[in-house]
C-alpha positions in Angstrom: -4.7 18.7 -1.5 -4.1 20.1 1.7 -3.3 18.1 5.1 -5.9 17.4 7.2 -5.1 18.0 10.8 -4.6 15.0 13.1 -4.6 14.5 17.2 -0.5 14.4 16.3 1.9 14.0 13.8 2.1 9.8 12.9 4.9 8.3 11.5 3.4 5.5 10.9 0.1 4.1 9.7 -1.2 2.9 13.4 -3.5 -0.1 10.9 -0.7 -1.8 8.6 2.4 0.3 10.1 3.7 1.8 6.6 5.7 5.1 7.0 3.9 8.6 6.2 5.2 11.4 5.7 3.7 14.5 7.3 1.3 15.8 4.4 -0.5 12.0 3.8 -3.7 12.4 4.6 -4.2 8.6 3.6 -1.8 5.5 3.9 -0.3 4.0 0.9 0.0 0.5 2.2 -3.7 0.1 3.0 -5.5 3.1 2.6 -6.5 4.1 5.7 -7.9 7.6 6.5 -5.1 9.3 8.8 -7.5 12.1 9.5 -9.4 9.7 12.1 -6.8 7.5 13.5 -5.6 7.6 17.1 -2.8 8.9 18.1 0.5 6.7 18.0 0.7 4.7 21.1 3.9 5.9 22.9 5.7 2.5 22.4 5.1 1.9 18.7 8.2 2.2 17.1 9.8 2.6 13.5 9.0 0.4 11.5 12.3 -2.3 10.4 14.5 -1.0 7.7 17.2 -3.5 6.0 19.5 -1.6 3.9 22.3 -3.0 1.5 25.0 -0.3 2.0 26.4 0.3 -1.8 30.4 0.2 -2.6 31.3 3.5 -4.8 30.6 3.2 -8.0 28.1 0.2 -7.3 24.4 -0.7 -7.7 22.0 -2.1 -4.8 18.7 -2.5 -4.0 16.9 -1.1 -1.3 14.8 -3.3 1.1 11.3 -1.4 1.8 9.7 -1.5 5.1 7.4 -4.1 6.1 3.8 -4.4 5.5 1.5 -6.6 7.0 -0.8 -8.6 4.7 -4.5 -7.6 4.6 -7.3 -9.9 5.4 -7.6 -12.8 3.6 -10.7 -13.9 1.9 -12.8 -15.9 0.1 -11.6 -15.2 -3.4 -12.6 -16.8 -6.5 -11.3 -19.5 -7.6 -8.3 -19.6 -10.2 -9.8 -19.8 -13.8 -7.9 -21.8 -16.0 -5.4 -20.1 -18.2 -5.4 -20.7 -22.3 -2.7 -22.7 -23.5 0.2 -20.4 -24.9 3.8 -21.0 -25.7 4.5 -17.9 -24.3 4.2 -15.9 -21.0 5.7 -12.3 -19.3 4.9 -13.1 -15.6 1.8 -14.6 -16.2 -1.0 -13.7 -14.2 -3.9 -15.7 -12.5 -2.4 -17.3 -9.3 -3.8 -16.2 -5.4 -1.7 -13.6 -4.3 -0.5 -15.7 -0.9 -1.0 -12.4 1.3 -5.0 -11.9 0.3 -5.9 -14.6 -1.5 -7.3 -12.6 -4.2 -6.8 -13.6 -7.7 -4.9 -11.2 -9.5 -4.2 -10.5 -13.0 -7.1 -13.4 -14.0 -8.1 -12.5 -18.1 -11.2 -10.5 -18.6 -14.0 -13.1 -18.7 -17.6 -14.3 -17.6 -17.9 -13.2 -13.3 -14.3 -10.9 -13.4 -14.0 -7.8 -14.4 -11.2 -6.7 -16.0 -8.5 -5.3 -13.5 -8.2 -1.5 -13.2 -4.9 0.6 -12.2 -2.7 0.1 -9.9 -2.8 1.5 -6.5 0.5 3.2 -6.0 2.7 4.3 -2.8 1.7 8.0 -3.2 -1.6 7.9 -3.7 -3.8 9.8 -2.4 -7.4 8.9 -1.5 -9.9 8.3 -4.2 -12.9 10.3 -5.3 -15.5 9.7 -7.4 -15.4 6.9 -10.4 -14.9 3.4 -10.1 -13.3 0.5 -12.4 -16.5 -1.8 -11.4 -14.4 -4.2 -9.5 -15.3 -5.7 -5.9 -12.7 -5.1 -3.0 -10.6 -7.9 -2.8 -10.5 -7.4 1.6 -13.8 -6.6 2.6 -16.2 -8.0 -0.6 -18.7 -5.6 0.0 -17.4 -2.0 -1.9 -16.5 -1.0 -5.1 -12.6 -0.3 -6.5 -12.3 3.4 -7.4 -10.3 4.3 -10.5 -7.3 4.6 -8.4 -7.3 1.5 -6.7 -8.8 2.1 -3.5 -11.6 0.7 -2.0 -14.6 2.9 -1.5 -16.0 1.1 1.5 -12.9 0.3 3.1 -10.2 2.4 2.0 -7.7 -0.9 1.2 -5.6 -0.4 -1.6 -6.3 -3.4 -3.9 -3.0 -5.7 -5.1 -1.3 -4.8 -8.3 -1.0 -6.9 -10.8 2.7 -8.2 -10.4 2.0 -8.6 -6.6 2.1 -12.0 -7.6 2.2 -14.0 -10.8 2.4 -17.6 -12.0 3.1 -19.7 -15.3 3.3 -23.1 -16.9 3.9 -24.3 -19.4 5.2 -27.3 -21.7 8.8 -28.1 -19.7 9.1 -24.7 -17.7 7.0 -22.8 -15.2 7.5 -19.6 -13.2 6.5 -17.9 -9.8 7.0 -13.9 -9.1 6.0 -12.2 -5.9 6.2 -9.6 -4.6 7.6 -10.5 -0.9 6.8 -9.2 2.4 8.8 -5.9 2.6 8.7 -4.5 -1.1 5.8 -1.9 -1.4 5.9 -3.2 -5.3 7.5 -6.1 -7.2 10.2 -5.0 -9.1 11.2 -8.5 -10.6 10.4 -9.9 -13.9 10.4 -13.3 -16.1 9.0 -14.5 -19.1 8.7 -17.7 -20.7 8.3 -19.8 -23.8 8.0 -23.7 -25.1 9.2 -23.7 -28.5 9.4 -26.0 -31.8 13.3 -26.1 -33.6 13.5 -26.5 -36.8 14.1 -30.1 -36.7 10.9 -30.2 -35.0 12.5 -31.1 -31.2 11.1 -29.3 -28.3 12.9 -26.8 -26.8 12.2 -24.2 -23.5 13.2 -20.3 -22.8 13.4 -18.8 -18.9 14.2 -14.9 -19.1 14.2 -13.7 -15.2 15.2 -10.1 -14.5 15.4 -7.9 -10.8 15.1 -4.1 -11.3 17.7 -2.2 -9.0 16.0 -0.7 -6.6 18.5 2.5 -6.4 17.4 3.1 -10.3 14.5 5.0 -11.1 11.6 3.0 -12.4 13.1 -0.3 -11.6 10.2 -2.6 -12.7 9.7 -1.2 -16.2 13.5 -2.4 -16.6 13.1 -5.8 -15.6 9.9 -6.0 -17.6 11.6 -4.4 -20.7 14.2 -7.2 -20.2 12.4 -9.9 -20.4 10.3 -8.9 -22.7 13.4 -7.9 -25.2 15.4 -11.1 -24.3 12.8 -13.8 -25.1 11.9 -12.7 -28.5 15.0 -12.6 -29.7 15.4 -16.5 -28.1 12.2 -17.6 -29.5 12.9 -16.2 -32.9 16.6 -17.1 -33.1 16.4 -20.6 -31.7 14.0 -21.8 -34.3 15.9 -20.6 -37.2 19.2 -22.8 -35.9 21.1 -20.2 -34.3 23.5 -21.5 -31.9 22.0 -21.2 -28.4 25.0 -19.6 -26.4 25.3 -16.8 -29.3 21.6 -16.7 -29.1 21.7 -16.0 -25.9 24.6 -13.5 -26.2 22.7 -11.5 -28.5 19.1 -11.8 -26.4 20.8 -9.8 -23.7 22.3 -7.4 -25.5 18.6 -6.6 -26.9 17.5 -7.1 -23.6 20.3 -3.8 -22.8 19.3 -1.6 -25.7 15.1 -2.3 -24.3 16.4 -1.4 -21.0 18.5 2.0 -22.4 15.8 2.8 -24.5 13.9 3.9 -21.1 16.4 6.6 -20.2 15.4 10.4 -19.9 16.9 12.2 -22.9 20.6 12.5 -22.4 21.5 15.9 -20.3 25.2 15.3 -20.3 27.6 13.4 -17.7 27.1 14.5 -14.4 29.3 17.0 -12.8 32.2 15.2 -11.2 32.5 11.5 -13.5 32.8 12.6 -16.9 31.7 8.8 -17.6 28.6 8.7 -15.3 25.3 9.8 -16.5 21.9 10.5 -14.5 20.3 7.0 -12.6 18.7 5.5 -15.6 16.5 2.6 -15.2 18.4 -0.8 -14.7 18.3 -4.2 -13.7 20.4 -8.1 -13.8 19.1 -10.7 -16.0 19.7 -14.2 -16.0 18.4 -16.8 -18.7 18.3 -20.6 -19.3 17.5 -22.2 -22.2 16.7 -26.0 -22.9 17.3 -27.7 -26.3 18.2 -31.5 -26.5 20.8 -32.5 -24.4 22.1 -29.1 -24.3 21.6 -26.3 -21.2 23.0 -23.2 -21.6 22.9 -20.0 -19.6 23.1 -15.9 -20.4 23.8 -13.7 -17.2 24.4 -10.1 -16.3 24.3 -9.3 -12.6 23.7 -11.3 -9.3 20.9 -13.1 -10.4 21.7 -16.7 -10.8 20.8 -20.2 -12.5 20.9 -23.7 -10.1 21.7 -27.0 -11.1 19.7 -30.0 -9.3 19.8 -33.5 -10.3 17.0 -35.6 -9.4 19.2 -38.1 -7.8 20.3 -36.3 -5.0 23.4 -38.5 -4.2 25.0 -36.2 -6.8 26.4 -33.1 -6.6 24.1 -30.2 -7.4 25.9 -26.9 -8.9 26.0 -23.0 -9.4 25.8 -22.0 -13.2 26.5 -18.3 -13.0 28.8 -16.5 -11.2 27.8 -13.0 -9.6 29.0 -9.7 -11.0 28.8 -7.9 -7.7 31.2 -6.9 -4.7 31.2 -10.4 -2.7 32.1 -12.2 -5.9 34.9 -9.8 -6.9 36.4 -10.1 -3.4 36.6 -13.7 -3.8 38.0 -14.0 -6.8 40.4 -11.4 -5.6 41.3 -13.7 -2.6 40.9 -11.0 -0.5 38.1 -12.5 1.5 36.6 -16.2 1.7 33.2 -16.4 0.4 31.7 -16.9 3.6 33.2 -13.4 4.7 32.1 -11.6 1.9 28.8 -12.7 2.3 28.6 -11.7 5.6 29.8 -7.9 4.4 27.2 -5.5 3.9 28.5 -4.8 0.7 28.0 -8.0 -0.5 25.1 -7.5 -2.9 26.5 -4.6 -4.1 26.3 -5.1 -8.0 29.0 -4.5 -10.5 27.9 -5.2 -13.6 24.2 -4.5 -14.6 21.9 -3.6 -18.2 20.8 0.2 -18.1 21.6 3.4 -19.9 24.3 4.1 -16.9 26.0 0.7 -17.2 29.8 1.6 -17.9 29.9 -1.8 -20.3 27.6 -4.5 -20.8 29.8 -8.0 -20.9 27.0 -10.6 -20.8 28.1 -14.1 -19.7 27.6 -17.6 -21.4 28.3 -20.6 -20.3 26.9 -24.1 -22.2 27.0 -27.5 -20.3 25.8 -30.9 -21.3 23.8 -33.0 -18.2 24.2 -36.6 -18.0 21.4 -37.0 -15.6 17.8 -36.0 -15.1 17.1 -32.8 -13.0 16.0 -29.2 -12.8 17.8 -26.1 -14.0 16.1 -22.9 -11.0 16.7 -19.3 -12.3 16.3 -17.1 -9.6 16.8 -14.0 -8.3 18.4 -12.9 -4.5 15.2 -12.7 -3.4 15.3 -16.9 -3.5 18.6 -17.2 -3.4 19.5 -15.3 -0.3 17.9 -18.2 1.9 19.4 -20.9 0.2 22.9 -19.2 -1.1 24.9 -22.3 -1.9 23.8 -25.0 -4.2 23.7 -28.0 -1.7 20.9 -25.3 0.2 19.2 -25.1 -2.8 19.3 -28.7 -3.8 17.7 -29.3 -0.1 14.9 -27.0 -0.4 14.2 -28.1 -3.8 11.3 -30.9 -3.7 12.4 -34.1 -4.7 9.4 -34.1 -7.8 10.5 -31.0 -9.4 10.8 -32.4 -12.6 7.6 -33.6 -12.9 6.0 -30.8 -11.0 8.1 -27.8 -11.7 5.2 -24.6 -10.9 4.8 -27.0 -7.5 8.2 -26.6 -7.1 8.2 -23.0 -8.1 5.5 -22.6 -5.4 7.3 -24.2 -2.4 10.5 -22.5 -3.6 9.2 -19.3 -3.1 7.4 -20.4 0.1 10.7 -21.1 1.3 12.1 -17.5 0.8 8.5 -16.3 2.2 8.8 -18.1 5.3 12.9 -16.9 5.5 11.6 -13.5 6.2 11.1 -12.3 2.2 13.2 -9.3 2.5 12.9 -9.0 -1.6 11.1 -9.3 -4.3 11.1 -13.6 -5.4 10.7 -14.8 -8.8 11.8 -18.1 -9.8 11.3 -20.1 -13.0 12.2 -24.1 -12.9 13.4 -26.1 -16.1 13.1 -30.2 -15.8 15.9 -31.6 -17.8 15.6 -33.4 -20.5 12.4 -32.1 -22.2 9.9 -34.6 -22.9 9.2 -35.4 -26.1 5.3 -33.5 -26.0 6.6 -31.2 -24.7 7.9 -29.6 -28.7 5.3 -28.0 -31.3 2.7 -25.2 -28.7 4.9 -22.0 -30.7 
């Protein structure tokens, strides 16, 4: 398509302030036509970038530039889901920047969702996918996910996405500066073979420097929980469970490479930027918790009582963490680098070795196990944060918790993707038999 000439060059959409390049005719943020907008105003500047500077050698992601949320509307209201045992970001929820329902099932009054709009897209023609713009309500969705009338680019899918079930429930979103969510979880509420309920949390965060970063996390997740559901029923021990659920959460994730075209030219060991990603998991059974980690994403302990100490379950593989143990810096300093979310150790087809780490623990009080990625965790870093912004009924209400969890991280500025999935230790007893 050629460019259409403008008044001047823009740098930035002058409606919703997503960077252009110089041939977009049409914004990807919101879809607006370039060809008629004004001028930029000769104090509009760039729009904010964040960037995590990598180490050599290391992974990081990439904060995207921000992107106001469109109008909010009406929506319809949230249908209610089937009950399931299991869920891979589970749709249905209000996406808290619209207010559209995304992701709802095909039933009676919604039609089944179309494509999703993407960054490089240009205007639509002709065709449709039937669907009503979720912005202004009066056009029609064309089958690239723009609106006719408008020109907004409707929400994707994974924009935001909500699950509960039996003892565990999850929240993904997509944040305020990502142009996509790149995070992933799934969940499940299974039956042992003894009969005694037990819960599964997979959580996954695509690296942004890796080439399709969300079909990595998805992959994980994906990979990871069925081997959990399938080995945990059948007695497997839970921490070798979850050993072996990351290593076929790995092999998903290689399986997305490009076919091999040799190492690259200078590292005889380094290989093209496959798809990759961190995963952490938590899994629930009796009086046992254990946890599976690769990565910087992390898994919280917070007791109900909160006169006791809450805790950390996973420790980072990443440049921060290394300097610590090292002694070379104090934690708060390596924190503070901009190196510090540099990752060392993370599941993709360029991964030097994946190690994954286990670690099994046995509560003696009530609370709630929060898997999370740094999109939570970097506004509430330490456990005693966490613990504080954790409501007080997250045991009984854990997708409440979820919520206000990932409101929390919102409201901090929600420089990342945020998904979060909450466990309430012990199970309760109904919560066994929905495989």
């Amino acid at each position: 398509m050629s460019q259409v000439p403008r008044p001047s060059q823009l740098t930035a959409c002058p409606a919703c302030r997503e960077p252009l390049d110089p041939a977009d005719n049409f914004c990807g943020g919101c879809g607006a036509d370039l060809s008629a907008a004004p001028p930029a105003l000769p104090d509009e500047g760039p729009a904010d970038y964040r960037l995590a500077l990598p180490d050599p050698g290391a992974r990081t992601a990439v904060r995207a530039p921000l992107a106001p949320p469109a109008p909010p509307g009406d929506g319809p209201h949230r249908p209610a889901w089937p009950p399931g045992a299991d869920a891979s970001a589970g749709p249905g929820a209000p996406d808290p920047r619209t207010g559209a329902v995304l992701g709802v099932p095909p039933q009676a009054g919604h039609a089944a969702p179309g494509p999703p709009a993407g960054p490089d897209t240009a205007r639509p023609g002709a065709g449709g996918t039937g669907r009503s713009c979720g912005s202004c309500r009066s056009g029609m969705i064309d089958k690239d996910g723009y609106c006719e009338h408008c020109g907004h680019a409707q929400p994707r899918e994974r924009d935001h996405m909500e699950h509960e079930l039996p003892g565990v429930a999850a929240v993904s979103d997509r944040g305020l500066r990502h142009h996509r969510n790149e995070d992933a979880y799934a969940v499940s509420a299974i039956a042992l073979a003894d009969g005694a309920p037990a819960t599964v949390a997979v959580v996954s965060d695509g690296v942004s420097s890796a080439t399709r970063p969300d079909e990595a996390s998805a992959a994980a997740c994906a990979a990871a929980r069925e081997l959990l559901v399938t080995a945990l029923p059948q007695g497997d021990d839970p921490r070798q469970a979850t050993h072996d659920a990351i290593m076929r959460a790995s092999e998903a994730v290689n399986a997305l490479a490009a076919p091999a075209r040799g190492p690259l030219q200078h590292d005889p060991h380094r290989h093209e930027n496959a798809p990759a990603c961190t995963i952490v998991t938590a899994v629930v059974t009796g009086d046992l918790l254990t946890v599976g980690w690769v990565g910087d994403s992390r898994a919280y302990w917070v007791p109900e009582d909160r006169s006791t100490q809450p805790a950390r379950l996973t420790e980072d593989d990443s440049w921060a963490a290394q300097m610590v143990a090292a002694g070379l810096l104090s934690e708060a300093e390596a924190y503070a680098d901009e190196r510090a979310h540099a990752i060392t150790g993370w599941l993709g087809a360029d991964a030097y070795e994946v190690e994954p780490h286990t670690a099994s623990f046995h509560p003696d009080r009530k609370g709630v196990v929060i898997v999370c990625t740094d999109g939570l965790w970097n506004y509430a870093e330490s456990a005693e944060l966490m613990a504080e912004v954790t409501p007080p009924d997250a045991r009984t209400r854990p997708l409440e918790c979820a919520r206000q969890l990932l409101a929390h991280a919102l409201d901090g500025g929600g420089h990342d993707n945020v998904t979060v999935a909450v466990l309430p230790f012990p199970l309760a007893p109904e919560g066994a038999g929905s495989a």
